[in-house]
C-alpha positions in Angstrom: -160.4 85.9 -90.9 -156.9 87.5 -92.0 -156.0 90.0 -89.4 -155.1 93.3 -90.3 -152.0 94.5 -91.1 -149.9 96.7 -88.7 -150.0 99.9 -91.0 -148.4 101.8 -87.5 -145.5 98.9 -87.2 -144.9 99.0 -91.1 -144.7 102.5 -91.1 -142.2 102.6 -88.1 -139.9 100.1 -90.3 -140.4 102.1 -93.6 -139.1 105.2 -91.8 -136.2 103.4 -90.0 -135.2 102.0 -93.3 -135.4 105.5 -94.8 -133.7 107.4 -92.6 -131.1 105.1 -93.2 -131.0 104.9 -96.9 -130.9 109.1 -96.4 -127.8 108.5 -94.0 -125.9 106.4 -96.8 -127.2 108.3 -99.8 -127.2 111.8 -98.6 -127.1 112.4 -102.6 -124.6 114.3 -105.0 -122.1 116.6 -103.9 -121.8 120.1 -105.7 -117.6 121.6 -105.8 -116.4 118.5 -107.5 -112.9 120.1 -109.1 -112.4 119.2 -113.2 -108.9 117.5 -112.5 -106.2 116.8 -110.0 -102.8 117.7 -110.8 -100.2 115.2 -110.1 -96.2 116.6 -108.9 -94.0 114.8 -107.1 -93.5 116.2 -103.4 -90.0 117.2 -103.9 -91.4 119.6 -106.3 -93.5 121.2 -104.3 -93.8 125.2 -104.7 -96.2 128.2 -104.0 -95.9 129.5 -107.5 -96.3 125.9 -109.0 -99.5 126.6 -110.5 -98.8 129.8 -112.4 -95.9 128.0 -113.8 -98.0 125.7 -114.9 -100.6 127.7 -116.3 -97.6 129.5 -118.4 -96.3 126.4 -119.6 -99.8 125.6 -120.9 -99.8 128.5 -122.5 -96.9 127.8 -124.4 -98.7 124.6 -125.3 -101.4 126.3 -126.6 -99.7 128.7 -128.9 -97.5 126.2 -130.5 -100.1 124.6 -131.1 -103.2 127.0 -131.6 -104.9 125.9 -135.0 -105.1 122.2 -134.2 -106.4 123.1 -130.5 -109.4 125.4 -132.5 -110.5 123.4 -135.0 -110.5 120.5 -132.2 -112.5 123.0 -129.6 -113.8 125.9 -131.5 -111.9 129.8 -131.1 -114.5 130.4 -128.6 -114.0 127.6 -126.2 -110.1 128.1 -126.3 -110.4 132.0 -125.8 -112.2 130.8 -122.5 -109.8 128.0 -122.0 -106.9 130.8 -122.1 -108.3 132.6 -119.9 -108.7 130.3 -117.4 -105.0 128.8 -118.0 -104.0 132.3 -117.3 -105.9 133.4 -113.7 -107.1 129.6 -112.5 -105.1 126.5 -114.0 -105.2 124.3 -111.4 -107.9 123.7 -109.2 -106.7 120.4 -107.0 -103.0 119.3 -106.5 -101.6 116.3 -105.1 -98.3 116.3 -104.0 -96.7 113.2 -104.3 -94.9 111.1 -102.1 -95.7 107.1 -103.6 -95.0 106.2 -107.6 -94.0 109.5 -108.4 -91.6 110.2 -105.6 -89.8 106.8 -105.1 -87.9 106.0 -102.0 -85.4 108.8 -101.3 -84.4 107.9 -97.8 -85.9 109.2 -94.4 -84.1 112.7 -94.3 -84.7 113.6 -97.6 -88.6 112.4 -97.6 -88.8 114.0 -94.1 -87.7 117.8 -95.1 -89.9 117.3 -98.5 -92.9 116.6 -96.9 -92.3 119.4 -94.4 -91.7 121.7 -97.1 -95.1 120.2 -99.2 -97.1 121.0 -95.7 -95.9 124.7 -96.1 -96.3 125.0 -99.7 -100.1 123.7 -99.1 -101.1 126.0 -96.7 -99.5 128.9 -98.5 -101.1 127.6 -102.0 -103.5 130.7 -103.8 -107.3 130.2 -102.9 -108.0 129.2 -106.7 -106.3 126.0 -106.1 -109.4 125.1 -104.1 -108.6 120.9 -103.1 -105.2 120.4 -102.4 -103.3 117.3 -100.9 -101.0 114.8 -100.5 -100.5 111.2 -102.1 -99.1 109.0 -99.1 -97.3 105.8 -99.9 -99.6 102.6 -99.1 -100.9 101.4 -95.7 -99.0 97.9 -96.3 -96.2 96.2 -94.4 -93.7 97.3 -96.1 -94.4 101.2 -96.7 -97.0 102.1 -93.8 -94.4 103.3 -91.3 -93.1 106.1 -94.0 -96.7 106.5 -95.3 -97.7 107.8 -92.3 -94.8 109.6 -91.0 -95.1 111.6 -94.0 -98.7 112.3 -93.5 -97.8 113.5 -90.0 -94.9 116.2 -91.0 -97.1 117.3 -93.7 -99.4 118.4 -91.3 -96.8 119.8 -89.2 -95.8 121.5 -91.9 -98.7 123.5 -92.4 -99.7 124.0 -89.1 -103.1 122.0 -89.2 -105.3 120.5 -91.8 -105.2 123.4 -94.8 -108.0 124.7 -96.8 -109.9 121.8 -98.5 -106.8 119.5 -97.3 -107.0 115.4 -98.5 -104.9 112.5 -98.5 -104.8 109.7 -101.0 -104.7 106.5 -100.2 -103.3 104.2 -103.0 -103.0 100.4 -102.8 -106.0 99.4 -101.6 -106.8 96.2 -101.6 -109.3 95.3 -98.7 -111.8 97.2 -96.7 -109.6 96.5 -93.8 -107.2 99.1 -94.8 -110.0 101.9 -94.7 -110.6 100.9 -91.4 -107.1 101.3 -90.8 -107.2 105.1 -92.8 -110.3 106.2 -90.3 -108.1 104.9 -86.9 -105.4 107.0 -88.5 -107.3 110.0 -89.0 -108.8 109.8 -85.2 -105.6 109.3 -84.1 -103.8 111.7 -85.7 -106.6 114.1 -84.8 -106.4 113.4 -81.4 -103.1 113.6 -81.0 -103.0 117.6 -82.8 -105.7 119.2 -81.5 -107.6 118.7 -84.9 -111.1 119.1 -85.2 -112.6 115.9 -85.1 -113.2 114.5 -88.3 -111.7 117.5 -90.7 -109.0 114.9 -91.8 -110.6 113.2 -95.0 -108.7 111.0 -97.6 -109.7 109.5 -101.1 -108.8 106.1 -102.2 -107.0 104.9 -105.3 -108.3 102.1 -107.0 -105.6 100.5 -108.7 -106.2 96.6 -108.2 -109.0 94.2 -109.4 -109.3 93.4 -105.3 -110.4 96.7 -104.9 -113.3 96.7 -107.7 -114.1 92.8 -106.4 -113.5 91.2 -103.0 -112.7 87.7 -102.8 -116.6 86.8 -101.6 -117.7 88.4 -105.3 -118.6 91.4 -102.9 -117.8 95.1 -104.6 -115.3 96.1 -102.5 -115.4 100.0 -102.9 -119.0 100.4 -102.5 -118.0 98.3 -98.8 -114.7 100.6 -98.8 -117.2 103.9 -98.9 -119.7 102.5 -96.2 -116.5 101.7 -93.9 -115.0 105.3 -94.4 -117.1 106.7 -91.7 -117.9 109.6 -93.6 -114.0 110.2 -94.6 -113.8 109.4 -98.1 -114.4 112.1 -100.5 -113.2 110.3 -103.6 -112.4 107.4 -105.4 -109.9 107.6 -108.4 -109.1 105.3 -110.6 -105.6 104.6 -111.1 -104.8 103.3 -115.2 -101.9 100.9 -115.5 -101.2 99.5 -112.1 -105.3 98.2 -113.0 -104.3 97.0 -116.6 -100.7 95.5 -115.1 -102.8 93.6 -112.9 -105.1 92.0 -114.9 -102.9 91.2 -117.2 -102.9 93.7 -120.0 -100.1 94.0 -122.7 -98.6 97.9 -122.1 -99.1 98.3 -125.3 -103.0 98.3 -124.7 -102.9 99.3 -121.0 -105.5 102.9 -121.6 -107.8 104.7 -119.9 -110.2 103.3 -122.6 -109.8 99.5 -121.9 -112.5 97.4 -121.6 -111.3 96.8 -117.9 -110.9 100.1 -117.3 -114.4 100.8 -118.5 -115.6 98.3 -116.0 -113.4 99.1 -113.1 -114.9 102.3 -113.5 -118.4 101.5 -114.1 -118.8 99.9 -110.6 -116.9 102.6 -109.2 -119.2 104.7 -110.5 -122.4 102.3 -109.3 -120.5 102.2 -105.4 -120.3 106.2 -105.4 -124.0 107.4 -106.4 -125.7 109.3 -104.2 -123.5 109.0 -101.3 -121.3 112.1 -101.9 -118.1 110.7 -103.0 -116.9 111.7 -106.2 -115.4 109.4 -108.9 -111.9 110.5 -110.8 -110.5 108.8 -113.8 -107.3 107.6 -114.0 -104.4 109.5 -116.2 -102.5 108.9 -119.5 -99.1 108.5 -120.0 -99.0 109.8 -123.0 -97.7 113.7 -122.4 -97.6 116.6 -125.5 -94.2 117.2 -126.0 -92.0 117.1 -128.8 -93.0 116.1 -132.4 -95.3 113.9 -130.8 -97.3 116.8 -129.1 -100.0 116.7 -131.6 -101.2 113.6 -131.6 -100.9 113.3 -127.7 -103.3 116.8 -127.6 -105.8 115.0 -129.7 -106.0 111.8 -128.1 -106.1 113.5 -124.5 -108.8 115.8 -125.8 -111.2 112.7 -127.4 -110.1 110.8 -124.0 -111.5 113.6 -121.5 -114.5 114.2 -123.9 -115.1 110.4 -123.4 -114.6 110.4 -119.6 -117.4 113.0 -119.9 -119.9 111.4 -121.8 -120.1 109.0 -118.8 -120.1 110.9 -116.2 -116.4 110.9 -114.8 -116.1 114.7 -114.7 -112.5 114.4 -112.8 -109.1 113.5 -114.1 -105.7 113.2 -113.5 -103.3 115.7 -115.2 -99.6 114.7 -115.6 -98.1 117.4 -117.3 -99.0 121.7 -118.2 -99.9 120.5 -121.4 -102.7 118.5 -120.1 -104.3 121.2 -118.8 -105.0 122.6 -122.2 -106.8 119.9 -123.5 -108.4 119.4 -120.0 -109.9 123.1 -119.9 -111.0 123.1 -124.1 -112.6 119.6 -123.6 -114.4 120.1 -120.6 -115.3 123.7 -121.5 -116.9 122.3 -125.1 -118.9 119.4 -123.7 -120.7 121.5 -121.2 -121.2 124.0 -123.8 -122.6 121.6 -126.0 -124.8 120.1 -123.3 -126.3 123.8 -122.3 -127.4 124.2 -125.9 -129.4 120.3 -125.0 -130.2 120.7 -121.7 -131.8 124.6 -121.9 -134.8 124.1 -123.8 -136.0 121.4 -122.3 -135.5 122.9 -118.8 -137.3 125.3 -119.9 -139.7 123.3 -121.5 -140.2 121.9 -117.7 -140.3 125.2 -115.9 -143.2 126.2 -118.8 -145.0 122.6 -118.4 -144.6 122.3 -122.0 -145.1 119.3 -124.1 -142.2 119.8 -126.4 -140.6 117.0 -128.3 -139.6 115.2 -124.8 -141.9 114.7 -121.5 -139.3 115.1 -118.8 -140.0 113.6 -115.3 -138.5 115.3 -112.3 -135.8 112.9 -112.0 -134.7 114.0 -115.6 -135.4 117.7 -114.8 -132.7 117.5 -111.8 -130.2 115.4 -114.5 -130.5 118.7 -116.9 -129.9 121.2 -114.1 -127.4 119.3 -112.2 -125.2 119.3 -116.1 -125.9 123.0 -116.5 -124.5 124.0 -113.3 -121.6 121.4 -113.2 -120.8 124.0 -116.0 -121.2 126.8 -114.3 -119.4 125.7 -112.0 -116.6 124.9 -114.0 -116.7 128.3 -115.8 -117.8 126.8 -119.2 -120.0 129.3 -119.5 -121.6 132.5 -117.5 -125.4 132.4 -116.1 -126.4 135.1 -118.8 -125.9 131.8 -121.6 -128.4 129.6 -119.7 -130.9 132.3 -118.9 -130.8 133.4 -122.9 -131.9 129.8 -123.4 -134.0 128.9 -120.7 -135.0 132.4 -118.9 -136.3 131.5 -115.8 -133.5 129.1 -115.5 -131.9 130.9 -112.9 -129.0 129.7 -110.8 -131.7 129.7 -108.1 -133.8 127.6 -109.9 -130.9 125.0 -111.3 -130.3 124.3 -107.4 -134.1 124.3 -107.0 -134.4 121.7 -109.3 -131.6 119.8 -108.9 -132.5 119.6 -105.2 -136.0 118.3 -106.6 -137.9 121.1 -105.3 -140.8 122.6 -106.9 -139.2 125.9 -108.3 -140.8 129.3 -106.7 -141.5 131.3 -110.6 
């Protein structure tokens, strides 16, 4: 006679093995900022982003009736507004590509200075940071020397402080960012585990390990909770798997796929995904074109699902704010009905699951969030679709109507 199975000892595994699937996919994270904003460290200034947010301003008169009829007047009212009061909401000072080798006085007073600047840095500007040089050989001695002043420099860990960590290559080296962060915690009086860093992905090692492994989803797992990010990073990617500069782009075929397993490493554990950046910058009689093709290449960062960029340059932030503002706006005018075809447990043209029901909401408030629009538009679409009932949903609760 076949004995009986165990159900006490299965379920005992079953739990085990959920708990842990819950401790490595703890699920999305809400906050996630629209952009970072690159500037070399020696730049570094309180009123940087309100000189930015002017210069984009400038932009966007110069160039007013191609920005409309590419967003609509009522997006780019919204996107003015927001250039005016909240440009940038995460900036990364930088001390690697875009800050060179300057020699150890100079570096040393700049990243001093970038510490003070970061602490002092308006509340708007809600993720702020530093970009160290790589933990390699050759530059892990400055790297982290300049990590350590810009600390000093602020007097602690600032408000919604992270570190970037470019060159990766192994999962060694996020073993070696974790030791750093204890260390370095240990050493100031930090709280234990407020230091958290992102890591660039910027070489075809870091996408796929030698063993045909994925690399960043072992990179995430290794981070010990650290890792709040992984951004892409364009042309050291392209240069390395062999692209012509003349076709190195954001929308590469092995940029697409450097992204999509990103992207496939990252879901549901918390860490957020960035795309890279564009060389191309709107300036001169060339300004036109370079708005368009930035505005088509955030809308198509967008459509799958890498809601963070890189911006290089103030104009960038124009096309950043009037894409991302029209997107969301387009998907609320999608997404409302038929969250309010759920809420109603209506048929309507599409049966949506939970799962699908959480997708909807989780879009609708990534553009509240973002400002795209106010909670009045969604409830005069979908009007029990309250922001208490997005997170509801989104959490995959039954809502309370």
């Amino acid at each position: 006679m076949t004995p009986r199975i165990d159900l006490n000892a299965v379920g005992e595994r079953l739990r085990a093995v959920e708990a842990e699937l819950r401790r490595r996919y703890p699920g999305d994270r809400p906050g996630q900022p629209v952009h970072t904003v690159y500037v070399c460290g020696a730049d570094a200034a309180t009123d940087l982003p309100g000189e930015w947010g002017t210069a984009a301003l400038e932009v966007a008169d110069r160039h007013a009736e191609l920005l409309v009829g590419l967003a609509g007047s009522e997006v780019m009212a919204r996107a003015r507004d927001m250039l005016q009061q909240r440009p940038i909401q995460d900036l990364r000072l930088d001390f690697e590509d875009g800050y060179g080798t300057r020699g150890d006085a100079a570096e040393d007073a700049d990243a001093r200075s970038a510490g003070r600047v970061l602490a002092d840095l308006p509340p708007a500007v809600f993720s702020r940071g530093v970009r160290i040089k790589g933990l390699t050989v050759v530059e892990y001695e400055r790297a982290l020397r300049t990590l350590e002043l810009v600390l000093d420099g602020a007097g602690g860990v600032p408000e919604g402080f992270v570190f970037t960590v470019p060159k990766l290559r192994v999962v060694e080296q996020v073993d070696i960012a974790v030791q750093v962060c204890e260390a370095l915690e240990k050493a100031h009086g930090i709280t234990s585990g407020a230091l958290r860093f992102e890591l660039q992905i910027e070489s075809p090692q870091a996408v796929i390990a030698a063993d045909g492994s994925a690399t960043v989803a072992r990179a995430i797992r290794h981070s010990a909770g650290r890792c709040t990010g992984l951004h892409y990073g364009t042309y050291d990617y392209s240069a390395a798997c062999g692209i012509a500069p003349q076709f190195q782009s954001l929308e590469h075929p092995v940029a697409d796929h450097a992204k999509a397993v990103m992207q496939a490493a990252a879901a549901q554990t918390g860490v957020w995904v960035c795309d890279g950046s564009t060389q191309v910058l709107p300036v001169g009689d060339a300004a036109p074109a370079a708005l368009a093709r930035h505005f088509r290449l955030v809308t198509r960062a967008l459509e799958r699902g890498y809601y963070q960029g890189w911006d290089m340059h103030p104009g960038h932030l124009v096309t950043r704010w009037a894409a991302t503002f029209a997107f969301f706006r387009v998907a609320l005018r999608t997404a409302a009905p038929r969250i309010d075809d759920y809420l109603r447990r209506r048929g309507g043209a599409v049966i949506d699951e939970p799962a699908t029901a959480q997708a909807l909401a989780t879009v609708v408030l990534r553009g509240l969030d973002c400002g795209a629009f106010d909670p009045d538009d969604v409830t005069a679409l979908a009007p029990d679709a309250s922001v208490e009932v997005l997170n509801q949903l989104r959490e995959r609760k039954v809502p309370e109507l």
